[in-house]
Z-matrix of the N, CA and C atoms (Angstrom, degrees):
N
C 1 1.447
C 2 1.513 1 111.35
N 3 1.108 2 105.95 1 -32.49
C 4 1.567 3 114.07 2 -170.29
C 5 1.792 4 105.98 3 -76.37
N 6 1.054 5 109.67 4 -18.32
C 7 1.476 6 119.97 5 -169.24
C 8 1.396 7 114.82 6 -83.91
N 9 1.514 8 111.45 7 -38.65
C 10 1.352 9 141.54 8 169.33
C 11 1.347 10 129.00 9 -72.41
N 12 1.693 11 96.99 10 -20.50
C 13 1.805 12 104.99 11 160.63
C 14 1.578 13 128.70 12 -89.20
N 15 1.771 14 80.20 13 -32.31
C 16 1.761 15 88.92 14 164.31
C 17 1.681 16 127.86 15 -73.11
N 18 1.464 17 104.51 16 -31.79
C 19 1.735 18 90.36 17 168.77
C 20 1.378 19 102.82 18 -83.79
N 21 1.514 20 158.52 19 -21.53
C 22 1.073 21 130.17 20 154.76
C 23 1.456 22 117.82 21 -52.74
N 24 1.152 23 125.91 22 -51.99
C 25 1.219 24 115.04 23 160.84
C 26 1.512 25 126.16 24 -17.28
N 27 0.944 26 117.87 25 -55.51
C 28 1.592 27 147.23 26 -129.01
C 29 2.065 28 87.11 27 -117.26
N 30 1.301 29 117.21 28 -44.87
C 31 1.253 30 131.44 29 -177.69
C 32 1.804 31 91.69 30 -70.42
N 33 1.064 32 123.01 31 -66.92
C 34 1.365 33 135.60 32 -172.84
C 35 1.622 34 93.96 33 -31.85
N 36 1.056 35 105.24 34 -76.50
C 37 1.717 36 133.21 35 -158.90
C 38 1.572 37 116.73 36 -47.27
N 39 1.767 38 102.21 37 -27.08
C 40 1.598 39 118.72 38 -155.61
C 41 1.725 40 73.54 39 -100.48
N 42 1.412 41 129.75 40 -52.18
C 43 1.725 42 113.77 41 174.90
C 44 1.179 43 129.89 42 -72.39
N 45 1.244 44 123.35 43 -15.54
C 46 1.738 45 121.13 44 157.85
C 47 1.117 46 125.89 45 -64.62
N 48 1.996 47 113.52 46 -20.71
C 49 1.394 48 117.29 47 -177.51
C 50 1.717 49 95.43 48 -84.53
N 51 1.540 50 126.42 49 -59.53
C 52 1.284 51 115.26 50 170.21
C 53 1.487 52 130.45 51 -61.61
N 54 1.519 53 116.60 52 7.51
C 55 1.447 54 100.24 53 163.42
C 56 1.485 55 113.75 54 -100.37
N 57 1.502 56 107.51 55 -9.99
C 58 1.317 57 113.98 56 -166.93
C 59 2.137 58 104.49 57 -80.71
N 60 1.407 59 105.17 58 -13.80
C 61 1.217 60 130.95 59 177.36
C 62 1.147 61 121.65 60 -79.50
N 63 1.657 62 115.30 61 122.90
C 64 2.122 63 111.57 62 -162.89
C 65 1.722 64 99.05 63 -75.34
N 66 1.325 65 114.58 64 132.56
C 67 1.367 66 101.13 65 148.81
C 68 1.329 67 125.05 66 -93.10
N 69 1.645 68 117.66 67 119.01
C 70 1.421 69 122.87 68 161.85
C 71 1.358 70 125.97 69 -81.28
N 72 1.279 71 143.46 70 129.87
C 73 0.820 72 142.11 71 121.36
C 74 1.951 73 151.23 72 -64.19
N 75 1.475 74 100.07 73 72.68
C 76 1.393 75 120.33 74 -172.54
C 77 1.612 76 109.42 75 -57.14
N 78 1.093 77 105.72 76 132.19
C 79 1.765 78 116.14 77 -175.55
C 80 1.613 79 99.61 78 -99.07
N 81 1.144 80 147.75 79 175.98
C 82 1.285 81 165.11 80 -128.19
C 83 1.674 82 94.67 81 -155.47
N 84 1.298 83 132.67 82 126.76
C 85 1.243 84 119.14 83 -178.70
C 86 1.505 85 111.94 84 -114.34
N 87 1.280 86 131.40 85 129.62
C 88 1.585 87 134.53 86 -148.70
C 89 1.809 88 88.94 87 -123.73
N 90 1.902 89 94.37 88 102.20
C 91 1.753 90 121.97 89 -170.84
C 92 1.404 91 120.94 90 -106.57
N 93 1.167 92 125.88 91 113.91
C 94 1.652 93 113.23 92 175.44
C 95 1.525 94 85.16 93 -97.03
N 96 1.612 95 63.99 94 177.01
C 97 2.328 96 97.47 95 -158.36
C 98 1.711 97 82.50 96 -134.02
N 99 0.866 98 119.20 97 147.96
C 100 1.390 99 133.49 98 174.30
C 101 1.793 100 121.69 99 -168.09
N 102 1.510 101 97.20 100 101.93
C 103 2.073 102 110.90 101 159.49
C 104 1.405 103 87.76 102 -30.98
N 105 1.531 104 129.30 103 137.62
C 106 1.421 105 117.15 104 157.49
C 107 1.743 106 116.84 105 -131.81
N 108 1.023 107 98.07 106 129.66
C 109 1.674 108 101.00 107 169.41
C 110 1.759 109 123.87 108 -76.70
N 111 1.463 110 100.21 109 145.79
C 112 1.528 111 89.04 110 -169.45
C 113 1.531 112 88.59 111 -131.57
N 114 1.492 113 126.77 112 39.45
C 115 1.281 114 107.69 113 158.28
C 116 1.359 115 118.38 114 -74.14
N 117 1.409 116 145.62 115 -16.84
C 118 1.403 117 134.89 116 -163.94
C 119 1.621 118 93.73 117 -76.09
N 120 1.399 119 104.00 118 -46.15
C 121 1.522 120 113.19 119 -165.38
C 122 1.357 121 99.71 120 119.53
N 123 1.522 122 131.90 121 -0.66
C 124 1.466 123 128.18 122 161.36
C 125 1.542 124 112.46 123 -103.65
N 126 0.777 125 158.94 124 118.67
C 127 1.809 126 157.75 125 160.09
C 128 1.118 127 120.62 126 -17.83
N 129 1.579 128 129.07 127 93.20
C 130 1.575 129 122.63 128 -173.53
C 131 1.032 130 145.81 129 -120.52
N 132 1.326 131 156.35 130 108.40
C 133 1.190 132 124.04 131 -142.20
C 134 1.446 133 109.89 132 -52.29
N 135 1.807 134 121.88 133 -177.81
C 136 1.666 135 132.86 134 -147.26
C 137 1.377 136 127.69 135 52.52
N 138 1.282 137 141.03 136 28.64
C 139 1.119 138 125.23 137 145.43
C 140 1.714 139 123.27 138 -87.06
N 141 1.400 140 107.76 139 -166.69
C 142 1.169 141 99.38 140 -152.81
C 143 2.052 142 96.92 141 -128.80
N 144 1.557 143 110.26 142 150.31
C 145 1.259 144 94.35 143 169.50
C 146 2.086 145 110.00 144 -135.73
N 147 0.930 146 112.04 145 165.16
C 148 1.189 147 115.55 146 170.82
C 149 1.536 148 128.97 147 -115.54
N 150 1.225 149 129.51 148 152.13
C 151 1.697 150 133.63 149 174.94
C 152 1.418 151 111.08 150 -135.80
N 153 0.959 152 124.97 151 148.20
C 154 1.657 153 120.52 152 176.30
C 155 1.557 154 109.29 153 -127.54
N 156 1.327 155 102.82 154 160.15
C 157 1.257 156 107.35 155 -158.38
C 158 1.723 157 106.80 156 -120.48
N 159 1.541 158 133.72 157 157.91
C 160 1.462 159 124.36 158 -170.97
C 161 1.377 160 125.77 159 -25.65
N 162 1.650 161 122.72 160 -57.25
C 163 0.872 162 152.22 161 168.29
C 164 1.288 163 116.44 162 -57.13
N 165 1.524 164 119.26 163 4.61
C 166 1.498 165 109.41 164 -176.81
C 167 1.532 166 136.78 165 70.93
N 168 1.548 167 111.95 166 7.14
C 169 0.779 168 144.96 167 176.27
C 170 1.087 169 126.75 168 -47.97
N 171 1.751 170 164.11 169 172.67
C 172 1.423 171 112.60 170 138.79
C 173 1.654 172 101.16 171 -151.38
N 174 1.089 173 131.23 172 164.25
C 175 1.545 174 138.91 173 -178.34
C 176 1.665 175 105.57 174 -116.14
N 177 1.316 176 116.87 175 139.63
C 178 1.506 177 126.23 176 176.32
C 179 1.882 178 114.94 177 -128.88
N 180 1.077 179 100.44 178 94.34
C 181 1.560 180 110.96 179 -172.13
C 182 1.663 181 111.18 180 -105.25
N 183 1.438 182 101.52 181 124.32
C 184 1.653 183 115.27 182 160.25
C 185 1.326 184 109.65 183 -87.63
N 186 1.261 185 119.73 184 155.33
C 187 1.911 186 112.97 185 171.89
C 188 1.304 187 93.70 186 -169.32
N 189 1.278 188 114.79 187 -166.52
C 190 1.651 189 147.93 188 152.60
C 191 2.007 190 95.16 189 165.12
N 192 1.851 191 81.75 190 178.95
C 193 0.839 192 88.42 191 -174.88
C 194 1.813 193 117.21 192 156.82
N 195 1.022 194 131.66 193 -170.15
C 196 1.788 195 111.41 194 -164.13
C 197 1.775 196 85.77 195 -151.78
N 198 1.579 197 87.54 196 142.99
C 199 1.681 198 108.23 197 165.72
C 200 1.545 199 107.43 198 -125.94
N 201 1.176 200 129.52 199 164.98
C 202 1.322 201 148.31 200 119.06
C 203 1.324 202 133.17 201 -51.19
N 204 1.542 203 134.90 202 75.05
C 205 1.598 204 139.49 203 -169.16
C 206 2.229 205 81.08 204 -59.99
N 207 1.089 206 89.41 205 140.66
C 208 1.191 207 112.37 206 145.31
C 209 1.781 208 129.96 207 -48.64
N 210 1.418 209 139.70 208 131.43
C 211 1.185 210 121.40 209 -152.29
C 212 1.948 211 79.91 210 -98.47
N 213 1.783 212 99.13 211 142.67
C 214 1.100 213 103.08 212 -173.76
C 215 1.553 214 130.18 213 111.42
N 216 1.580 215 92.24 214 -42.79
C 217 1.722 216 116.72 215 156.33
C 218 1.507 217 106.40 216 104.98
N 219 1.151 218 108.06 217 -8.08
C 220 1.495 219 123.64 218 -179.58
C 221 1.237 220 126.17 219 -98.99
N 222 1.329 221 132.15 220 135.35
C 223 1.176 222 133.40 221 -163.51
C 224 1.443 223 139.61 222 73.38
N 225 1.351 224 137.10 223 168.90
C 226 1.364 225 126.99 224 -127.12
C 227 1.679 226 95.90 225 -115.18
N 228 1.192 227 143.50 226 -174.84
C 229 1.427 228 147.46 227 -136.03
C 230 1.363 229 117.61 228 -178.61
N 231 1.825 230 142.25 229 94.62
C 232 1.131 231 109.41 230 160.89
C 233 1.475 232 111.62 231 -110.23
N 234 1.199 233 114.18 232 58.64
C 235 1.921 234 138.66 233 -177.57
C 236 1.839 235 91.50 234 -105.73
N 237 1.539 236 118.42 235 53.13
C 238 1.532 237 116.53 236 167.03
C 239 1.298 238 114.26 237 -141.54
N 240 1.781 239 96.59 238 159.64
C 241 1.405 240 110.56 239 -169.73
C 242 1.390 241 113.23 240 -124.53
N 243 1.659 242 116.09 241 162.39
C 244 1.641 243 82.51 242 175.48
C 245 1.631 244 83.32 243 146.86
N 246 1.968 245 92.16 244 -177.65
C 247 0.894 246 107.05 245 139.28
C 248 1.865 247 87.61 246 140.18
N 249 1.680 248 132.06 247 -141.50
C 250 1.031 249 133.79 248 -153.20
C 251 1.444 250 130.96 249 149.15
N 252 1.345 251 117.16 250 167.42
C 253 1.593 252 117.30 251 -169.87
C 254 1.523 253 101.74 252 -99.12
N 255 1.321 254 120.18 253 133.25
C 256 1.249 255 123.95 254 -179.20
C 257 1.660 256 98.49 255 -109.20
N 258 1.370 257 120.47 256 171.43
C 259 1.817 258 127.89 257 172.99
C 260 1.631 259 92.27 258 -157.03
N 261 1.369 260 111.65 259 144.98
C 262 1.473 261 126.59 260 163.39
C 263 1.278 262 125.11 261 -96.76
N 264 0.943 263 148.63 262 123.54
C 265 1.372 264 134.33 263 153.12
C 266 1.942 265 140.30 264 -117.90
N 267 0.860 266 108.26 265 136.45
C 268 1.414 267 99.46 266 -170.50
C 269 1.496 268 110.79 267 -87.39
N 270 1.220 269 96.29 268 145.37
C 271 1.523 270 135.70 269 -174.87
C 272 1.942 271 90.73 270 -8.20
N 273 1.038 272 140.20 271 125.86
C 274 1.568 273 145.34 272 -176.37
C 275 1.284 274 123.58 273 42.21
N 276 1.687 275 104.67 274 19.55
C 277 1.644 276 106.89 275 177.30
C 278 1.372 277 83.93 276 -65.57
N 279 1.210 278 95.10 277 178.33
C 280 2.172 279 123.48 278 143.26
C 281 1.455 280 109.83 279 -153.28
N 282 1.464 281 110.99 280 10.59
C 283 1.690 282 106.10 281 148.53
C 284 2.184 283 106.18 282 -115.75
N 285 1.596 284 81.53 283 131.35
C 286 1.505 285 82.00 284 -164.92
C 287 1.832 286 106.31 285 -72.31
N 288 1.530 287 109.77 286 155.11
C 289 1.228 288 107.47 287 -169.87
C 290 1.558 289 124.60 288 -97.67
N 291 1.319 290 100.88 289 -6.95
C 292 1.610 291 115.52 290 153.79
C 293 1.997 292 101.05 291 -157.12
N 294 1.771 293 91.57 292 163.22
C 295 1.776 294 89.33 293 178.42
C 296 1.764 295 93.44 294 -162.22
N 297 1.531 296 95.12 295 159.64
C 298 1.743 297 94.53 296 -163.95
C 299 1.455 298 73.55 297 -164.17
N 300 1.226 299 89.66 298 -171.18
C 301 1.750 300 132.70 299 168.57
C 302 1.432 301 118.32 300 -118.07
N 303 1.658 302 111.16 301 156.30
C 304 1.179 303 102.98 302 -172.33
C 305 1.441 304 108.58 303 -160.76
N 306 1.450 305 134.46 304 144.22
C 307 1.799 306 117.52 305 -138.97
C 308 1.579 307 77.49 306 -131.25
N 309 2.082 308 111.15 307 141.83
C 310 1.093 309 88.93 308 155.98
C 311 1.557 310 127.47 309 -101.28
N 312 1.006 311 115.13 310 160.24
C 313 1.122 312 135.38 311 174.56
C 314 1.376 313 155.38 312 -98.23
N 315 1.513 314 99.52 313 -0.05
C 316 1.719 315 120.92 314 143.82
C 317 1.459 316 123.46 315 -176.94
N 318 0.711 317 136.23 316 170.50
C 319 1.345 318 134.79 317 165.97
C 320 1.727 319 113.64 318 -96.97
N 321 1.906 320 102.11 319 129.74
C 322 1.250 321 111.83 320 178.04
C 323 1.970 322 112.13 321 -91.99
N 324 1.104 323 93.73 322 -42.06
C 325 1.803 324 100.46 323 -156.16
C 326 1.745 325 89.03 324 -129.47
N 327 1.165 326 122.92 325 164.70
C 328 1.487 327 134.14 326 132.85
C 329 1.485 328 106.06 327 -169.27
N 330 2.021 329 84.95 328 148.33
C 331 1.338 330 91.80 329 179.85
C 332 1.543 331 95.61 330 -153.62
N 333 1.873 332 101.13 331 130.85
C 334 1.062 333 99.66 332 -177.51
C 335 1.927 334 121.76 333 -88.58
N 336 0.940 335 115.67 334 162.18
C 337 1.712 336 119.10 335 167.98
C 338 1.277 337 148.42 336 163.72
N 339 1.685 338 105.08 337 121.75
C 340 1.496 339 112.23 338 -129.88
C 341 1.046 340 149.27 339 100.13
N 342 1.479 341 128.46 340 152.07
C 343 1.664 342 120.66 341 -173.39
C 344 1.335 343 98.00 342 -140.11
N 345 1.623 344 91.77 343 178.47
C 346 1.396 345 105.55 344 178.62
C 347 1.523 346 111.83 345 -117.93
N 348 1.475 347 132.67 346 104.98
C 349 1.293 348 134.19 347 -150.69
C 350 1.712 349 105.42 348 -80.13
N 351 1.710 350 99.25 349 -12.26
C 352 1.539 351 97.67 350 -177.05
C 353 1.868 352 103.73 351 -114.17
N 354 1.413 353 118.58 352 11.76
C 355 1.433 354 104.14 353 166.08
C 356 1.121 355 104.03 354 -104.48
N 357 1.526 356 113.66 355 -139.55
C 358 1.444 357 129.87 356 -163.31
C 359 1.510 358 93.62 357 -99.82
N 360 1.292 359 107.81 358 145.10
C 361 1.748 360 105.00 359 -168.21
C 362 1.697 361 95.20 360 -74.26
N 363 1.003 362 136.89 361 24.87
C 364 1.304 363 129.78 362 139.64
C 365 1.621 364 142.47 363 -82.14
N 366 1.143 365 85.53 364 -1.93
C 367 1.493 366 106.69 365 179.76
C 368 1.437 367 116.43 366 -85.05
N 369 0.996 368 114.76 367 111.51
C 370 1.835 369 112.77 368 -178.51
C 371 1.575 370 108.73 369 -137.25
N 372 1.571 371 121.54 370 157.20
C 373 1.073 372 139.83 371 163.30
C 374 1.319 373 132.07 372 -68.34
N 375 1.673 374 137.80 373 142.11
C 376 1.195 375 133.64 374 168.86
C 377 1.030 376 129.29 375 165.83
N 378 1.332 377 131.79 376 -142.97
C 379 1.598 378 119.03 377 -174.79
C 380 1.813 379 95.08 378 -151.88
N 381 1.118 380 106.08 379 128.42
C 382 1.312 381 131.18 380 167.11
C 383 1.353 382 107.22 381 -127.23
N 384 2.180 383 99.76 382 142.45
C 385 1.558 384 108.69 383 177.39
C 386 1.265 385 85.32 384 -130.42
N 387 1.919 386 105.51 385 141.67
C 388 0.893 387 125.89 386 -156.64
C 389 1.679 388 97.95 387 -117.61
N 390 0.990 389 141.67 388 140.70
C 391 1.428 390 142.28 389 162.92
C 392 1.488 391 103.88 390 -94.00
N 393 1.858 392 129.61 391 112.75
C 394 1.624 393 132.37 392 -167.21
C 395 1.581 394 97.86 393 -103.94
N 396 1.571 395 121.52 394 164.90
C 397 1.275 396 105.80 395 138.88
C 398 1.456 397 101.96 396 -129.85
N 399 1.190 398 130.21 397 144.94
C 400 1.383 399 139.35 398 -175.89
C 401 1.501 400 111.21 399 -74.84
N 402 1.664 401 110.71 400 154.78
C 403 1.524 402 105.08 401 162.80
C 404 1.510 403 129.99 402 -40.69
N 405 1.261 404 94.10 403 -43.23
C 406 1.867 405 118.63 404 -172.82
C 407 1.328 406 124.27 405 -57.73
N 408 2.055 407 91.66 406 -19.63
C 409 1.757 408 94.97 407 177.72
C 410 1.909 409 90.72 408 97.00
N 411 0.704 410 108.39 409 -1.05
C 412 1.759 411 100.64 410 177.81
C 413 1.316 412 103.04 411 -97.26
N 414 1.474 413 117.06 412 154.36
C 415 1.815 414 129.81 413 173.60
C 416 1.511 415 106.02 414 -104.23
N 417 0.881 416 96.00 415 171.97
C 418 1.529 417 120.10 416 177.89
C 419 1.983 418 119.59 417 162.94
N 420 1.409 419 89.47 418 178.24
C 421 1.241 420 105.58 419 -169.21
C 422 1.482 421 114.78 420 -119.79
N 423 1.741 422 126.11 421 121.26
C 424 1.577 423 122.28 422 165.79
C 425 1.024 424 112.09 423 -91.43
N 426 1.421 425 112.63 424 139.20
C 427 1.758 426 109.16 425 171.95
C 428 1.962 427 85.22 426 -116.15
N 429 1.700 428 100.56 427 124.14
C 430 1.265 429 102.59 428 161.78
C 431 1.369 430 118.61 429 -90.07
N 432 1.366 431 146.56 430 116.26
C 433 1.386 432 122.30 431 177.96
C 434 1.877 433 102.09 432 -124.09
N 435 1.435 434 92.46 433 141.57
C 436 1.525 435 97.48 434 178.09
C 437 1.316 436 110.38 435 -139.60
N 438 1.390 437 111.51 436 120.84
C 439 1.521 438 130.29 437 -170.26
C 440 1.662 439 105.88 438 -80.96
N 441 1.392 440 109.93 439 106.85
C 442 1.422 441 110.21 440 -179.33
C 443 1.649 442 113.74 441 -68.48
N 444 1.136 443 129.02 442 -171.98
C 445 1.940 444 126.29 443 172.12
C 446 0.967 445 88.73 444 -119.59
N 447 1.750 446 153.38 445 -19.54
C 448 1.345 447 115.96 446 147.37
C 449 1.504 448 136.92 447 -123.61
N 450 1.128 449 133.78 448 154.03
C 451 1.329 450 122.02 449 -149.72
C 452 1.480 451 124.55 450 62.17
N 453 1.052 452 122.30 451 -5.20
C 454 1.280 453 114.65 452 -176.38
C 455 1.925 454 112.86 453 -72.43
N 456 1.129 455 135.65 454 168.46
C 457 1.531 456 132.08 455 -175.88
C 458 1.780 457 100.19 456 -105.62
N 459 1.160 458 99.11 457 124.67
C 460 1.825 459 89.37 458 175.74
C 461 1.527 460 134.55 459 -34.19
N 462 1.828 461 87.61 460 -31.55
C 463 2.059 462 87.51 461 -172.29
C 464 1.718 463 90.06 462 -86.44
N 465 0.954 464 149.56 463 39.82
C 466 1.376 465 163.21 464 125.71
C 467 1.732 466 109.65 465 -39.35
N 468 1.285 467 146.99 466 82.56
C 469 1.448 468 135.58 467 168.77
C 470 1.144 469 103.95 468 -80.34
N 471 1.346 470 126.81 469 169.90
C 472 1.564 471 153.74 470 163.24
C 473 1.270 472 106.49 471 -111.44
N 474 1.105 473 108.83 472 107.28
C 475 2.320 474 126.56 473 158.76
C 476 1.723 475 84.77 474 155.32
N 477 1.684 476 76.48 475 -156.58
C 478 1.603 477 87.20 476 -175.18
C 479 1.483 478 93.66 477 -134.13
N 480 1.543 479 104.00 478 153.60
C 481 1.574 480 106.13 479 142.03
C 482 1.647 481 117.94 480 -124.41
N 483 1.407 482 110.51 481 153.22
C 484 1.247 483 104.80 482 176.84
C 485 2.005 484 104.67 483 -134.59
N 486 1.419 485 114.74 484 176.43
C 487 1.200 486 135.55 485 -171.27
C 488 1.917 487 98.44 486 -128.59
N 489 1.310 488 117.59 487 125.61
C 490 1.354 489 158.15 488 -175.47
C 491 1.352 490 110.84 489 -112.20
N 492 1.495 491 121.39 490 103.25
C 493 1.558 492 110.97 491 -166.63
C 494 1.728 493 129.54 492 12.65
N 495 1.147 494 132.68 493 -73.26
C 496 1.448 495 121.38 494 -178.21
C 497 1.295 496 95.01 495 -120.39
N 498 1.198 497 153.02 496 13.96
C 499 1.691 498 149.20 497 -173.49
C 500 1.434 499 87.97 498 -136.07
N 501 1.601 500 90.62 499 145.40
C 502 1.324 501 123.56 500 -159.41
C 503 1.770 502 97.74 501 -142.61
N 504 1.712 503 84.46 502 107.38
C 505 1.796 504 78.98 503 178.15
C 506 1.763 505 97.63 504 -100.49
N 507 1.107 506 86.69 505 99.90
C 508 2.045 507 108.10 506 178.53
C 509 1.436 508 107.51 507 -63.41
N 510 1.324 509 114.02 508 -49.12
C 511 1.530 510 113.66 509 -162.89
C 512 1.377 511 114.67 510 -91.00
N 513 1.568 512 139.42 511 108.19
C 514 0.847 513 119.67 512 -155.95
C 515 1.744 514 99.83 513 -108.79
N 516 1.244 515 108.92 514 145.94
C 517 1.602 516 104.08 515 -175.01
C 518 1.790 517 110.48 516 -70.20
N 519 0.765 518 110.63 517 152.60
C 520 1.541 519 127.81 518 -176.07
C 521 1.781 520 109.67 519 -100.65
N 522 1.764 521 93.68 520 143.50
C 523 1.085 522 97.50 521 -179.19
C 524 2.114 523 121.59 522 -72.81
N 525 0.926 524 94.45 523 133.57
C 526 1.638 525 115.97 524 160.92
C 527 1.391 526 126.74 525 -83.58
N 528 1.231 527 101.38 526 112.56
C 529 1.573 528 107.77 527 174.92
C 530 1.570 529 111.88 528 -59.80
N 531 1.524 530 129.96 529 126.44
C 532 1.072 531 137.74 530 -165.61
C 533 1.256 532 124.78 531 82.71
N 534 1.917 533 120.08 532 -14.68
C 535 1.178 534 132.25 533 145.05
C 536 1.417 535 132.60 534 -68.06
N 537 1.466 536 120.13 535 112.91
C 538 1.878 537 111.94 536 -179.97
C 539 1.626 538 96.27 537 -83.19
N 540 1.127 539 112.39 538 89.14
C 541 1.693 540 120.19 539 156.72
C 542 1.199 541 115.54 540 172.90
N 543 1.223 542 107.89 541 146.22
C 544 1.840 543 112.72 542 -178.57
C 545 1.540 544 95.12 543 100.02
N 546 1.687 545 115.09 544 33.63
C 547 1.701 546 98.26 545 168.47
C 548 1.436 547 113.38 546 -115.25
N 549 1.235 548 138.69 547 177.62
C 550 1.360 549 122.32 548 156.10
C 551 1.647 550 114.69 549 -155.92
N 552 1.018 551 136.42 550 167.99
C 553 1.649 552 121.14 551 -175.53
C 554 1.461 553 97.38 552 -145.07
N 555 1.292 554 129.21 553 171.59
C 556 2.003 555 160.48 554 113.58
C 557 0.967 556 100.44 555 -90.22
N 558 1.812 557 70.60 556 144.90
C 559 1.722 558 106.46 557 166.69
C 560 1.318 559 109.48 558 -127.61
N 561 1.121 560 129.94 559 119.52
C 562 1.635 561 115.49 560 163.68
C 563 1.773 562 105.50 561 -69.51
N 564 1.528 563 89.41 562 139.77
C 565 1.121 564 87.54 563 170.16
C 566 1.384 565 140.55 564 -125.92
């Protein structure tokens, strides 16, 4: 008898701790990434962005393309699609010195933040890292980041930079007003 009061006891105790406990149910959020052009005057996918690298170097990548964020926001993803034409150029070319394509191939990070009060309320701001592999057989990494106008955090930039086997184009050029390049958007979808 005594044995039978203690696992109720003990039964009691183990369901007061799980009722006292929230259940969430976290959904998985399904995100395109999109290079975007702003000649119409609406945001579209095909434009183009640039990053430069120590040496002055610089990379010019088109893309889009859709991930699966992880539900929760944490953790890594290979539920992606995508991918894009990359071009190289050296330090004051303007004919690039090799150019390919390059698919991505998973998702590392995402984080969303911000909206856009004048698109489609699907449109939001943030930073996604992309794991690529190039035509060439080389890896690397895109970071898309897109600075929303509201909510977004200032250290938030707009373009991309990405990394090309051992070069790392860190600096990514910034958009110009009256320039179509250097934009990028999300969508939840």
């Amino acid at each position: 008898m005594k044995s039978v009061k203690t696992a109720l006891v003990s039964l009691s105790g183990m369901l007061a701790m799980t009722v006292s406990v929230p259940s969430v149910l976290a959904q998985a959020d399904h995100i395109r990434w999109d290079i975007v052009s702003i000649a119409t005057g609406t945001p579209l996918p095909g434009g183009i962005a640039s990053a430069l690298a120590n040496d002055g170097s610089h990379v010019t990548l088109t893309g889009s393309g859709t991930f699966v964020a992880p539900a929760g926001g944490d953790g890594t993803s290979s539920a992606t699609t995508g991918g894009g034409t990359w071009a190289r150029f050296t330090s004051g070319a303007i004919t690039p010195s090799a150019t390919g394509t390059y698919v991505v191939t998973g998702l590392v990070r995402w984080d969303e933040k911000g909206a856009f009060p004048a698109l489609p309320d699907t449109a939001v701001g943030g930073l996604a890292i992309l794991r690529v592999e190039f035509s060439d057989g080389s890896h690397g990494v895109l970071t898309v980041s897109c600075h929303a106008p509201s909510g977004s955090d200032p250290a938030i930039f707009e373009g991309i930079t990405v990394s090309k086997s051992f070069v790392d184009y860190w600096n990514r050029v910034a958009p110009i007003g009256g320039v179509d390049a250097n934009r990028t958007l999300f969508h939840v979808e």
